[in-house]
C-alpha positions in Angstrom: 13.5 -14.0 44.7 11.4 -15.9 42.3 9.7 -13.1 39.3 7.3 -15.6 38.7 5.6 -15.3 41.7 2.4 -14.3 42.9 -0.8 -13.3 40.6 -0.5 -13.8 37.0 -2.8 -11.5 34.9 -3.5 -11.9 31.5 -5.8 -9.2 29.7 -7.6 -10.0 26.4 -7.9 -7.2 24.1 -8.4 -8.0 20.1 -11.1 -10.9 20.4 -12.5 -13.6 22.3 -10.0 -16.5 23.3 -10.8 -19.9 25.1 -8.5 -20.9 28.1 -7.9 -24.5 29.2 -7.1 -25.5 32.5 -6.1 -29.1 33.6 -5.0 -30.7 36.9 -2.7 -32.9 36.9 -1.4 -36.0 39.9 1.6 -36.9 38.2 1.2 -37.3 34.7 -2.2 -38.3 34.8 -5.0 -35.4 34.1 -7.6 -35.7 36.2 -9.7 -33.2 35.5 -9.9 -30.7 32.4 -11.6 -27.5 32.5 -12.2 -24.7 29.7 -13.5 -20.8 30.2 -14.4 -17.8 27.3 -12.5 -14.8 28.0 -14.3 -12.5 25.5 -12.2 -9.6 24.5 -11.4 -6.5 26.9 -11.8 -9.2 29.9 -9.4 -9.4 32.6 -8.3 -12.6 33.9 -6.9 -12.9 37.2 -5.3 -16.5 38.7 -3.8 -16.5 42.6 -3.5 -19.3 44.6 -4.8 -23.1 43.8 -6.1 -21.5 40.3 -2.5 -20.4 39.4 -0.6 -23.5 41.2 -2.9 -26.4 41.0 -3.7 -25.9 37.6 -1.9 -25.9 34.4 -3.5 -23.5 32.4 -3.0 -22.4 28.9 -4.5 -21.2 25.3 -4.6 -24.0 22.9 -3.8 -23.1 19.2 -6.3 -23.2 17.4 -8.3 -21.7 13.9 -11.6 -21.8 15.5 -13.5 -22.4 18.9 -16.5 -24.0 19.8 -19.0 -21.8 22.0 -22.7 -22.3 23.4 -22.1 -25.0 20.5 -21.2 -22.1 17.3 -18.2 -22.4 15.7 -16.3 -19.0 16.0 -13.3 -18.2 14.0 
């Protein structure tokens, strides 16, 4: 039994973070993806969202949202 599988739920509690998602054929990215999570959001990936994307938090001092930079 793999303990990886299934849903992976990530829960944002301090502050707003920005999550990137790319999909990959091989390794070229062919498309790129980014959403807010603002803080106390729940984020929930199953499926082709989990799988068929590579997803991750860049690190990062600030972010760039509705075109604000916010620390």
């Amino acid at each position: 039994m793999w303990i990886f599988a299934g849903s992976l739920i990530s829960l944002t509690l301090g502050g707003h973070t920005v999550m990137e998602f790319r999909k990959q054929e091989g390794r070229v990215v062919t498309e790129r993806r980014a959403i807010v999570l603002p803080r106390r959001s729940l984020l929930v990936l199953a499926g082709a969202s989990r799988y068929a994307w590579k997803h991750y938090i860049p690190i990062r001092k600030n972010d760039c949202i509705d075109g604000k930079m916010v620390p």
